[in-house]
Rosetta silent file (secondary structure, phi, psi, omega in degrees, C-alpha in Angstrom):
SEQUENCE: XXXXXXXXXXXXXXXXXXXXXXXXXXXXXXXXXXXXXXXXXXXXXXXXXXXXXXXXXXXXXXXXXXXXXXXXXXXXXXXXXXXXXXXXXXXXXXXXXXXXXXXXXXXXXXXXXXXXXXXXXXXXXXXXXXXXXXXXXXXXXXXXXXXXXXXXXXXXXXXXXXXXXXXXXXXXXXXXXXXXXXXXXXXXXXXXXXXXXXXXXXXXXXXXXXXXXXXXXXXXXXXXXXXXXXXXXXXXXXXXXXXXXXXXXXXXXXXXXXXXXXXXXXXXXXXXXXXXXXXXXXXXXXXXXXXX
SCORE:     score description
SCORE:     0.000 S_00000001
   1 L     0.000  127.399  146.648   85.252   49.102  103.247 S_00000001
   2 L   -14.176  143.472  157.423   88.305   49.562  105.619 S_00000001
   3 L   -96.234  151.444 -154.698   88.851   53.185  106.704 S_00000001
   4 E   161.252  146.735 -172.902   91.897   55.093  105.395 S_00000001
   5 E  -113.669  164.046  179.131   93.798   58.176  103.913 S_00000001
   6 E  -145.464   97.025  175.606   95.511   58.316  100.981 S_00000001
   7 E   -67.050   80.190  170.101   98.241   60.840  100.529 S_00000001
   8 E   -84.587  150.953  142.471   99.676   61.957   96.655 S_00000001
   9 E   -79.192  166.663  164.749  101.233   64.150   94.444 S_00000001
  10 E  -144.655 -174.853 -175.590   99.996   64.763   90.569 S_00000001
  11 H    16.354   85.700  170.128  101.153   66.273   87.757 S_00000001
  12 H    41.992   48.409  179.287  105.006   65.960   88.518 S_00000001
  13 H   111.111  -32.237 -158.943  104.766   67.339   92.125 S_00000001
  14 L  -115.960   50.312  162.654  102.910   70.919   91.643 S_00000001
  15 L  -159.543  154.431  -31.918   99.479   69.406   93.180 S_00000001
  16 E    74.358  111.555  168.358   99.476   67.928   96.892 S_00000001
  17 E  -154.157  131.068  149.162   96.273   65.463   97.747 S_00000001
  18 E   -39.744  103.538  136.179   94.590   64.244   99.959 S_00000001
  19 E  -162.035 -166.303 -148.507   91.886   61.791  100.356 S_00000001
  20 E  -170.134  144.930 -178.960   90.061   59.350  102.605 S_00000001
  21 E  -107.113  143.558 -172.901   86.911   56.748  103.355 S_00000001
  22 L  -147.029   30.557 -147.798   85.620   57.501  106.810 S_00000001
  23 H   -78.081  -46.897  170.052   82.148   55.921  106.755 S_00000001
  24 H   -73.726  -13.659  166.383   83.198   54.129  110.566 S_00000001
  25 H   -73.196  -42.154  177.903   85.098   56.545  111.843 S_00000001
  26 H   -62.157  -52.877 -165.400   82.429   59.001  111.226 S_00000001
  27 H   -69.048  -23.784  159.787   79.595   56.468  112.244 S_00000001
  28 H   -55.697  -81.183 -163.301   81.754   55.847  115.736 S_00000001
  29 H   -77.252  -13.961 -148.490   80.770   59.051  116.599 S_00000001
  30 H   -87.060  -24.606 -153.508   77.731   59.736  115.197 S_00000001
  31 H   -95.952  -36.194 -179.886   76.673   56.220  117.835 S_00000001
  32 H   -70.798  -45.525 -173.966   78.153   57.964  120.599 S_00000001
  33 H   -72.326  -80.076  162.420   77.146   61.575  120.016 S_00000001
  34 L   111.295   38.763  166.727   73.320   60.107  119.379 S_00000001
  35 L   -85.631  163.560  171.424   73.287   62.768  116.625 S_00000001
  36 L   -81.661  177.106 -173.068   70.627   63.141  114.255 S_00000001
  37 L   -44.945  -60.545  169.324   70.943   63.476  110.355 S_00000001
  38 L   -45.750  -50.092  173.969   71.693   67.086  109.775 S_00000001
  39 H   -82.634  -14.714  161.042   74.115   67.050  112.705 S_00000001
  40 H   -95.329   33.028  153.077   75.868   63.866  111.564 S_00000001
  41 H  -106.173  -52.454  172.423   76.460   65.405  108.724 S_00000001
  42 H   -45.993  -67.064 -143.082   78.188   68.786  109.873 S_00000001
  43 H   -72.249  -38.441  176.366   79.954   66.957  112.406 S_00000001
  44 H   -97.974   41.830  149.683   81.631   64.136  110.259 S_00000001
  45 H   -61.638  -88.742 -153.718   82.126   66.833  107.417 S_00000001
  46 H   -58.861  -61.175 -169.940   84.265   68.813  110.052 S_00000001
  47 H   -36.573  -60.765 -121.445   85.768   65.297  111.231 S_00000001
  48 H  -121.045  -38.960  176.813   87.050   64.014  108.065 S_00000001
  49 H   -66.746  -54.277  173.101   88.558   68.025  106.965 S_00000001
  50 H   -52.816  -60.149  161.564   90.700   67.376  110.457 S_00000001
  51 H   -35.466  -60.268 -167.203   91.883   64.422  109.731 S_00000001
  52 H   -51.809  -60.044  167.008   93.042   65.114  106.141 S_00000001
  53 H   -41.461  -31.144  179.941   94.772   68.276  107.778 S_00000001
  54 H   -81.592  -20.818 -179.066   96.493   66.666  110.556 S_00000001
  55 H   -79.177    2.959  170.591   98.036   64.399  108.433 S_00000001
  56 L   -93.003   -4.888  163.215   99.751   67.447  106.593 S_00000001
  57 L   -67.576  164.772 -167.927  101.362   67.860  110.054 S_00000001
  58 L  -127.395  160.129 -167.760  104.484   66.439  111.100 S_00000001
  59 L    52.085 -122.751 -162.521  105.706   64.103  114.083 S_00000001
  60 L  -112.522   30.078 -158.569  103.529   64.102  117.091 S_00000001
  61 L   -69.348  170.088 -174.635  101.410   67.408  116.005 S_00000001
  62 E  -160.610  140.233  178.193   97.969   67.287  117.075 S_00000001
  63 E  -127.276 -163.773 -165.252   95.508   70.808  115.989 S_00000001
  64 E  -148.005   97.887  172.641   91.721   71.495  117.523 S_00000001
  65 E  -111.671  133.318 -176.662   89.122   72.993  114.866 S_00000001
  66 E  -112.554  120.342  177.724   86.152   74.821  115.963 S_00000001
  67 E  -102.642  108.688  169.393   83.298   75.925  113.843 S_00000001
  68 E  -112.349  105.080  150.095   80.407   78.244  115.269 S_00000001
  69 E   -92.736   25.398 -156.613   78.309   79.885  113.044 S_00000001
  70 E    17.808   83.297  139.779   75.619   80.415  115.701 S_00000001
  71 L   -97.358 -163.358 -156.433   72.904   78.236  113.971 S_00000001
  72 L   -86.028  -23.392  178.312   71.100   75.812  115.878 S_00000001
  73 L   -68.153  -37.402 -165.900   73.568   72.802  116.031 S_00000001
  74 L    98.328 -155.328  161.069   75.918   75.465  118.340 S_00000001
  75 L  -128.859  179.634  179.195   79.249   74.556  117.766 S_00000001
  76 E   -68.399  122.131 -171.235   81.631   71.634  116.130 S_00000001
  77 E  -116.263  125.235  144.986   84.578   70.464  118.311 S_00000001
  78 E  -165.826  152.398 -165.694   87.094   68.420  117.006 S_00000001
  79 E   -83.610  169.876  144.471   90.622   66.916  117.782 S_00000001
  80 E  -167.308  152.598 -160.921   92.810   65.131  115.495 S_00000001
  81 E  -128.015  173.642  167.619   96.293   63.899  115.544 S_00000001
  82 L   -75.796  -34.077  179.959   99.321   62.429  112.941 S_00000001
  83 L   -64.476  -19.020 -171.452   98.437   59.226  114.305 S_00000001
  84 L    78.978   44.782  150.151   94.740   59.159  112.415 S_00000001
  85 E  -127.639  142.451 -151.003   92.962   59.421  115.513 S_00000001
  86 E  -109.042   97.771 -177.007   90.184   61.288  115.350 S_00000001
  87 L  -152.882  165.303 -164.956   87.570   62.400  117.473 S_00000001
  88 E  -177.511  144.385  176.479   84.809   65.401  117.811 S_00000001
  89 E  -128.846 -177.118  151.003   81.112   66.261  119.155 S_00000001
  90 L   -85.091  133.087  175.170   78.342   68.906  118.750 S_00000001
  91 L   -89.573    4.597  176.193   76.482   70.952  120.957 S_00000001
  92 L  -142.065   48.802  170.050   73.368   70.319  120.185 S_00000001
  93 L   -35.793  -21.576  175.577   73.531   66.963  118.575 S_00000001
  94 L   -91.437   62.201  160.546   69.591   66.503  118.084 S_00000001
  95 L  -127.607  154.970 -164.581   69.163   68.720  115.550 S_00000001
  96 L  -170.299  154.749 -167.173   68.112   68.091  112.208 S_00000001
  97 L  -160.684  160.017 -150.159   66.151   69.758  109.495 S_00000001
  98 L  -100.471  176.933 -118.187   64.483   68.650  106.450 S_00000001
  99 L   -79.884  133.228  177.831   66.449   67.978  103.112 S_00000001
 100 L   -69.987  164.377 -174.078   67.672   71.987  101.111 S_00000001
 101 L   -60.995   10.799 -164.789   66.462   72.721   97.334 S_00000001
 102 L  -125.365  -25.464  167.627   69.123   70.912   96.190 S_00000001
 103 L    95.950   33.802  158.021   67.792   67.427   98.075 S_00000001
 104 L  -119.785  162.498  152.629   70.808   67.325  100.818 S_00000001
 105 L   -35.369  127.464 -163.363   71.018   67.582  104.099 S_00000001
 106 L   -94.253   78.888 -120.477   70.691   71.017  104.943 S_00000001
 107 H  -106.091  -21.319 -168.636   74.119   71.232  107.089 S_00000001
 108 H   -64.963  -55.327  177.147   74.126   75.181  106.177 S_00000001
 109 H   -26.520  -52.258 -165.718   70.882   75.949  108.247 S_00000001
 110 H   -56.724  -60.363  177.333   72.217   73.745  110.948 S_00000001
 111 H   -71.402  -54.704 -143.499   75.934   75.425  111.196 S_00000001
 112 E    78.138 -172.271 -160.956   74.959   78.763  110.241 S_00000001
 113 E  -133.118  -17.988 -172.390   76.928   81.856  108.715 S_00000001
 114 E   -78.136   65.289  153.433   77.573   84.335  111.451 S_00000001
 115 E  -166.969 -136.536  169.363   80.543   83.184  112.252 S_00000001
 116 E  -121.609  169.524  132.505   83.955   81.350  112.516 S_00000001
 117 E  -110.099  125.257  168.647   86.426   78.269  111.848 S_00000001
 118 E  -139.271  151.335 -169.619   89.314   78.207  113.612 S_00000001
 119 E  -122.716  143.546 -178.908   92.118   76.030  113.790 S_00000001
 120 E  -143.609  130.217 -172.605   95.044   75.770  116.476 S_00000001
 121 E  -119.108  123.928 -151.728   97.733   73.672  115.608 S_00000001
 122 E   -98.577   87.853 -176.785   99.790   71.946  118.466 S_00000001
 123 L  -126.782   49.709  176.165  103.503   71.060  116.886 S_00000001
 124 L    94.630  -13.017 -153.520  105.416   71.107  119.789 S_00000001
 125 L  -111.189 -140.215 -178.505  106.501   74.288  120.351 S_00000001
 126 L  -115.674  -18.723  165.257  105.860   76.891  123.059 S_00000001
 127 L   -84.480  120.576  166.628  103.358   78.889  120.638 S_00000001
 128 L   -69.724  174.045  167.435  100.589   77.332  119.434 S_00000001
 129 E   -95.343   90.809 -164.918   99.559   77.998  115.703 S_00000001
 130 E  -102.423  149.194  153.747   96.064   79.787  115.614 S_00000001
 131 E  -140.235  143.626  166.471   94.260   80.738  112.307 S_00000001
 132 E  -149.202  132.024 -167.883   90.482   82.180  111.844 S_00000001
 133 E  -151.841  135.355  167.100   88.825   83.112  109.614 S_00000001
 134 E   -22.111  137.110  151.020   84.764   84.068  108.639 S_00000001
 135 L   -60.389  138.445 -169.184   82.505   81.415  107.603 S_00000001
 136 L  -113.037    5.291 -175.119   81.616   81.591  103.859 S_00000001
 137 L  -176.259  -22.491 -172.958   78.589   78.983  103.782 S_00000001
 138 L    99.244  -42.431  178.507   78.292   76.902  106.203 S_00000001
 139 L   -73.871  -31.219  170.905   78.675   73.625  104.421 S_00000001
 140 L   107.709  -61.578 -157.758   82.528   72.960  105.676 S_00000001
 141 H   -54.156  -74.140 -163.577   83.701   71.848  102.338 S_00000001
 142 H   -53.659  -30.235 -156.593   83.366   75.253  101.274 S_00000001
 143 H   -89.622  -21.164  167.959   84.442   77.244  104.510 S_00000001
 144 H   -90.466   -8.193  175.834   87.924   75.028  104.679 S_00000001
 145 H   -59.872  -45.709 -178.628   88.483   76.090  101.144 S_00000001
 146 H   -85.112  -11.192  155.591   88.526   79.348  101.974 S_00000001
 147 H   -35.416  -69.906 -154.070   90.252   78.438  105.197 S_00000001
 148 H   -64.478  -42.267 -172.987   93.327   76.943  103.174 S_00000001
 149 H  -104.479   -8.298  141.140   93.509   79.971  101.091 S_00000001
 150 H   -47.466  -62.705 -160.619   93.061   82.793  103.222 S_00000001
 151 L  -103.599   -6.891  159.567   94.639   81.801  106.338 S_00000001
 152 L  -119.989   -1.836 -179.153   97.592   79.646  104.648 S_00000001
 153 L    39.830   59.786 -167.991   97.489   81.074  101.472 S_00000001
 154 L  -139.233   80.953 -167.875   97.684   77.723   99.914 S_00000001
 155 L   -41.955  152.787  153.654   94.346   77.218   96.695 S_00000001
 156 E  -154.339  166.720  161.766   92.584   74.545   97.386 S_00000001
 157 E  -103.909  103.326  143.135   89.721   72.469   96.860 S_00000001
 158 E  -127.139  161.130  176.075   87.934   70.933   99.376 S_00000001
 159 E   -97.897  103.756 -163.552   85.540   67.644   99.660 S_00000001
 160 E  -154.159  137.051 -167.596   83.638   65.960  102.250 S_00000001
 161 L  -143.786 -136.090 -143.517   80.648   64.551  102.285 S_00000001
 162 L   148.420   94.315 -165.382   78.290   62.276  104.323 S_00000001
 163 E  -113.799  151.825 -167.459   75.241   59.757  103.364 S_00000001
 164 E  -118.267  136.041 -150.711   73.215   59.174  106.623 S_00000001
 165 L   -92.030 -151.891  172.753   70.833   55.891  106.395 S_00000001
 166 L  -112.960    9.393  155.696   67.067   55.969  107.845 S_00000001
 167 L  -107.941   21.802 -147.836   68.548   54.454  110.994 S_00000001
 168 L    82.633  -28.757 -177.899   70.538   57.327  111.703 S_00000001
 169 L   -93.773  168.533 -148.332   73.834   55.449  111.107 S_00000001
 170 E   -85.474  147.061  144.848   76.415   56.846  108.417 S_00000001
 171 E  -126.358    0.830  158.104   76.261   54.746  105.204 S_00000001
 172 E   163.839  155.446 -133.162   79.257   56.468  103.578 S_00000001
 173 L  -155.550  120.388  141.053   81.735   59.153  104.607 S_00000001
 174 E   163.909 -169.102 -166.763   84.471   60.759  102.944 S_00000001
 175 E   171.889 -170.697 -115.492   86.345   63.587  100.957 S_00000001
 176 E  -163.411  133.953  145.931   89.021   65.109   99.379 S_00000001
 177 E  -163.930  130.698 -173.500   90.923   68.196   99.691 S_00000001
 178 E  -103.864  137.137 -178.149   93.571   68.939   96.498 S_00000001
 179 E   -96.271  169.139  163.343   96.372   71.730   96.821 S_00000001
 180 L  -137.662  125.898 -158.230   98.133   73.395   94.260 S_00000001
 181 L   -86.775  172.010 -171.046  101.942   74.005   94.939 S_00000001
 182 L   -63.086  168.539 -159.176  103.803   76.300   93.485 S_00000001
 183 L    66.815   14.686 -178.663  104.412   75.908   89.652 S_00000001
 184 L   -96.695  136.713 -170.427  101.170   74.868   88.763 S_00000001
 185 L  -105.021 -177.544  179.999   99.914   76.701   85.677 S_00000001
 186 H   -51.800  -51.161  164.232   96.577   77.397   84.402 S_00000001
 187 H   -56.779  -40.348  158.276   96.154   74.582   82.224 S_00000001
 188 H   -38.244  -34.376 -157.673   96.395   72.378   85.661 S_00000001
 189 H   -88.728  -49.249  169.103   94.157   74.395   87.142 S_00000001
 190 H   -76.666  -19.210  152.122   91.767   74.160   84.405 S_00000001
 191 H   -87.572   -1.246  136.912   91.923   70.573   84.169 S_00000001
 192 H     1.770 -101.692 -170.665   91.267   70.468   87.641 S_00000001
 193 H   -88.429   14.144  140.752   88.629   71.840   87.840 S_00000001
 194 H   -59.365  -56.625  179.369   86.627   70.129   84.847 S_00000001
 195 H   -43.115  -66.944  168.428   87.150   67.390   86.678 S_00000001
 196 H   -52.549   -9.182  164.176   85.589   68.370   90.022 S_00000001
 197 H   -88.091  -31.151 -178.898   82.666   69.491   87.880 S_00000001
 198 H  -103.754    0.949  169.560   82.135   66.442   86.104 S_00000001
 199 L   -62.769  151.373  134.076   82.100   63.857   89.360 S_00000001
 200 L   -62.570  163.975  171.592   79.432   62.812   91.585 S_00000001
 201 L   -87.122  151.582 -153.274   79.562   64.094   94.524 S_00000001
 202 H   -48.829  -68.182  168.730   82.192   62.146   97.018 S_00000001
 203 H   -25.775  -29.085  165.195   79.922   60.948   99.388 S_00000001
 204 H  -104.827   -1.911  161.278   78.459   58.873   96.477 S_00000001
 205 H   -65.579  -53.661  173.234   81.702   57.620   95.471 S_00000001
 206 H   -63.115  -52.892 -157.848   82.127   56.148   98.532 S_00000001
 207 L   -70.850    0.668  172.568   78.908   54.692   98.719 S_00000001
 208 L   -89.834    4.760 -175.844   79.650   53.091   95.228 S_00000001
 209 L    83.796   18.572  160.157   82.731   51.571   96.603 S_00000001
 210 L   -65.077  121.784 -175.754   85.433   53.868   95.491 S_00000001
 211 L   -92.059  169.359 -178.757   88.481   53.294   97.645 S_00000001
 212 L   -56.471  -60.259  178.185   90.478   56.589   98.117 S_00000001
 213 H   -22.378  -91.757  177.612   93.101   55.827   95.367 S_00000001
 214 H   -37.901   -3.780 -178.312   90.433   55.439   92.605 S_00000001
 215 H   -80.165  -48.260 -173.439   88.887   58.855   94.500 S_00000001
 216 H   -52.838  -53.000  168.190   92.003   60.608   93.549 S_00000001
 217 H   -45.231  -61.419  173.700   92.719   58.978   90.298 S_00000001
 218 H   -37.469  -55.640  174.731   88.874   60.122   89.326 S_00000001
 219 H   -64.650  -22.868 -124.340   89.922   64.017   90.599 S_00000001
 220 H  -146.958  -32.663  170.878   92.760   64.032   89.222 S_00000001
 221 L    97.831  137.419  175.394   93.042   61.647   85.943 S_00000001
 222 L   -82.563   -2.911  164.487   95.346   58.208   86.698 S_00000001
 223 L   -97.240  -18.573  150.128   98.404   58.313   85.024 S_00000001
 224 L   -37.910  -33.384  168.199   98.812   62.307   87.155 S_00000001
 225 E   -63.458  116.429  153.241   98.734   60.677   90.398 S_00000001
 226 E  -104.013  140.180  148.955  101.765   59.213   92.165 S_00000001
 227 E   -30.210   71.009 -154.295  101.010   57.368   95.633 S_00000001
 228 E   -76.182  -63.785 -171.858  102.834   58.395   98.364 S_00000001
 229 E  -149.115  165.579 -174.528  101.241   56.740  101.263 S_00000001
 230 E  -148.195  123.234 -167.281   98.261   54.827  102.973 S_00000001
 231 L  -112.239   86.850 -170.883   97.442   55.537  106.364 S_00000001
 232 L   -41.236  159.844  173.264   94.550   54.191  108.753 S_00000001
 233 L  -146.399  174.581  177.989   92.539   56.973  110.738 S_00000001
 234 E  -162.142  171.666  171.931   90.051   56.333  113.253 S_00000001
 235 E   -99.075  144.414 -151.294   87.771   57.509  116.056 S_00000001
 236 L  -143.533  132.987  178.325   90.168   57.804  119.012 S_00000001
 237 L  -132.688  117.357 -154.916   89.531   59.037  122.363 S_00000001
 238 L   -86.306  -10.086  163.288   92.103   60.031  124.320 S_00000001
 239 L   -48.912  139.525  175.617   89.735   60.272  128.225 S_00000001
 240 L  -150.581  163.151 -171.465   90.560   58.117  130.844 S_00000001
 241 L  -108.734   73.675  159.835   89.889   58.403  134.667 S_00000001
 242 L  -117.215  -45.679 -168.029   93.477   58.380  135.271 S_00000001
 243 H   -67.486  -39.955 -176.462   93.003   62.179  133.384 S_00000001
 244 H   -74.574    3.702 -173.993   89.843   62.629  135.382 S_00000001
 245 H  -132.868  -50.654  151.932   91.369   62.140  138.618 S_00000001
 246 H   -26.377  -57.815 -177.429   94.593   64.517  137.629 S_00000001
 247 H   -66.159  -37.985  167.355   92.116   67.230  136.772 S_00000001
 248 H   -39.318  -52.044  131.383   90.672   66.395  140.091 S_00000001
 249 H   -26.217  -60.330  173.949   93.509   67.019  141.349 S_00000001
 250 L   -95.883   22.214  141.905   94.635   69.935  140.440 S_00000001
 251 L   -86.088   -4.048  140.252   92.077   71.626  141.510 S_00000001
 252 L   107.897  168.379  175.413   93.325   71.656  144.725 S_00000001
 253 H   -27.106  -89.383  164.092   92.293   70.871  148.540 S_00000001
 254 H   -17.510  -48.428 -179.000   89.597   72.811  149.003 S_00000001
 255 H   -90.767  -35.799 -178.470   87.539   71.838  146.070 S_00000001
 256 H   -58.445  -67.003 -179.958   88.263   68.479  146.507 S_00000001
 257 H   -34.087  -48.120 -153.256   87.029   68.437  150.715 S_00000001
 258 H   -90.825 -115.386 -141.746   83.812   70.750  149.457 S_00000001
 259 H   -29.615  -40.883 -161.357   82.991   67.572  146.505 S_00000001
 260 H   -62.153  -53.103  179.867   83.827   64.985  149.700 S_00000001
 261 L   -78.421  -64.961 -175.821   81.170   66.635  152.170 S_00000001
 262 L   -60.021  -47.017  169.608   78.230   67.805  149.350 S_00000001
 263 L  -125.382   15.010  174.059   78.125   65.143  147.235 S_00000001
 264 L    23.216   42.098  137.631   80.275   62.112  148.236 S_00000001
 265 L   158.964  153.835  174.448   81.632   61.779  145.272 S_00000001
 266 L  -107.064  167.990 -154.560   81.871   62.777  141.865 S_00000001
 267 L  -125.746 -179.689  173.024   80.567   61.607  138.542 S_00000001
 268 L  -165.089  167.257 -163.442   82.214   63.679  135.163 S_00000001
 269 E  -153.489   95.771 -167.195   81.352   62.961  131.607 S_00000001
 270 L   -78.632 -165.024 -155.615   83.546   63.410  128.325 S_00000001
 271 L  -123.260  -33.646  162.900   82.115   65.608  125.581 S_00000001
 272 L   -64.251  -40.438 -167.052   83.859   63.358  122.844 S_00000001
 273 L  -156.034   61.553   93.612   82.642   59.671  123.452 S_00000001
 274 L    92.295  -19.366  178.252   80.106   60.092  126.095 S_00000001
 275 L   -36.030   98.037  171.645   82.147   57.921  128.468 S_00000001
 276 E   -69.011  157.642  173.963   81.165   58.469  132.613 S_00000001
 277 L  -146.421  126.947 -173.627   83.547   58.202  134.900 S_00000001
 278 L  -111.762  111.101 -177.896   82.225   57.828  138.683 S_00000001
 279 L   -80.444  115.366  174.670   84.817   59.150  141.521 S_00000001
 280 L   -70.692 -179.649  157.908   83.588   57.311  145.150 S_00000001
 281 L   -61.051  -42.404  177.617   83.963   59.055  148.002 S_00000001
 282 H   -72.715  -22.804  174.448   86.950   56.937  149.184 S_00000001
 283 H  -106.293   28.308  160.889   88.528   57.600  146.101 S_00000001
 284 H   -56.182  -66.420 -155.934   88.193   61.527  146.484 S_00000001
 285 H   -51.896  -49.996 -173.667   89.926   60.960  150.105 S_00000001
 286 H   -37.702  -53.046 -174.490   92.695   59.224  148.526 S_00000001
 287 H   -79.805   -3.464 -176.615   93.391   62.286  145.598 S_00000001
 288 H   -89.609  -15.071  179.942   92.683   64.978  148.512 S_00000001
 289 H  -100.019    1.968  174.349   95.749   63.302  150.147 S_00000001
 290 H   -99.697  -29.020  176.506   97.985   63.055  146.872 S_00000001
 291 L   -86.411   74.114  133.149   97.036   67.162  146.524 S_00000001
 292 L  -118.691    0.000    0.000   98.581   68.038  149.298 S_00000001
């Protein structure tokens, strides 16, 4: 199945939703990152709530969400943009632990609780947009829920989920996250949340071949849904040694000459998609003579 978001309204307007299949976008990084189960789980959890969020952004916005909850994975980095590109590592990608009393991946251990999620939201302007706020589980799902309604004061439910195979690679990816706008009354709320009670969980939706529409329709009941829009995402990386030779750059004379004489030349490495980039020595001299 094709990767993709699926934006809607329900019930005439007073719900906002979200949702999306992400089993290659997820599995892109997961191949890069060379994480193990538990940590490809957190990380395209975390992945797949940043997408759905950036696409409630507008124009050319782009946010950054970080999760630490000083467990053992460290923490979750990841970008996302209005465009659907996506992209995010771990700091301790080999970690991995075996399956919680409930018979998932145990993503809480992994993340931990002692800590934050925070989000910074880039929309153009000369302030960024920060919010943080305490972790409440661990699991992501749970911790942007309370995200949405703390720090934007907007209920919501969210879903994300993850199945990981026995080669390591993703075999389905994806989630959910439903708002509730103003006017929505209790009976909404309560059939809601029957619904979300009486599902599998998402992650086996996808792997049954439920495209996002039919996720939504399922959450949500199908004549309550209207469509808005359907929107590719991906894993996207925006390094290049064009960037890597800027940055070089601007670190100025000095640092450059002291790289020229000690090591004769430099090598750098991004932290998203694993990509080297090797600077010779000639083409140091070259950027020590464009910083001047």
């Amino acid at each position: 199945m094709e990767d993709y978001l699926i934006k809607a309204t329900a019930f005439d307007g007073k719900v906002r939703a979200y949702s999306l299949v992400a089993t290659n976008m997820v599995n892109e990084a997961v191949r890069r990152q060379g994480t193990w189960p538990t940590a490809s789980a957190a990380l395209g959890r975390t992945m797949m709530a940043g997408t759905m969020m950036a696409m409630m952004l507008k124009g050319d916005s782009k946010l950054t969400i970080k999760v630490e909850g000083k467990g053992p994975i460290g923490a979750i980095i990841v970008d996302a943009n209005t465009a659907g590109e996506t992209r995010g590592y771990v700091s301790n990608p080999q970690t991995h632990f075996d399956l919680n009393q409930h018979g998932k991946l145990d993503v809480a251990r992994a993340v931990g609780t002692d800590g934050y999620l925070s989000v910074v939201k880039d929309l153009g302007l000369k302030e960024n947009f920060t919010g943080s706020v305490p972790l409440v589980s661990g699991e992501i799902g749970e911790d942007f829920t309370y995200y949405f309604a703390s720090s934007e004061q907007t209920p919501s439910s969210v879903g994300v989920g993850v199945l990981v195979n026995p080669d390591n690679s993703i075999l389905a990816a994806g989630g959910f996250i439903i708002q509730l706008m103003p006017g929505a009354d209790d009976a909404i709320v309560d059939q809601i949340e029957k619904r979300l009670s009486s599902i599998p969980p998402i992650s086996k939706l996808v792997e049954a071949g439920m495209p996002p529409e039919e996720i939504l329709q399922a959450l949500l009941g199908d004549d309550n849904v209207k469509l808005l829009d359907k929107l590719p995402i991906t894993f996207a990386c925006r390094c290049s040694k064009e960037r890597v030779e800027n940055a070089i750059i601007s670190l100025g004379k000095k640092e450059i000459r002291a790289m020229i004489e000690e090591d004769g030349g430099a090598e750098t490495r991004c932290h998203f998609c694993n990509e080297t980039y090797n600077i010779s020595k000639e083409e140091l001299e070259a950027l020590y003579e464009q910083s001047k």
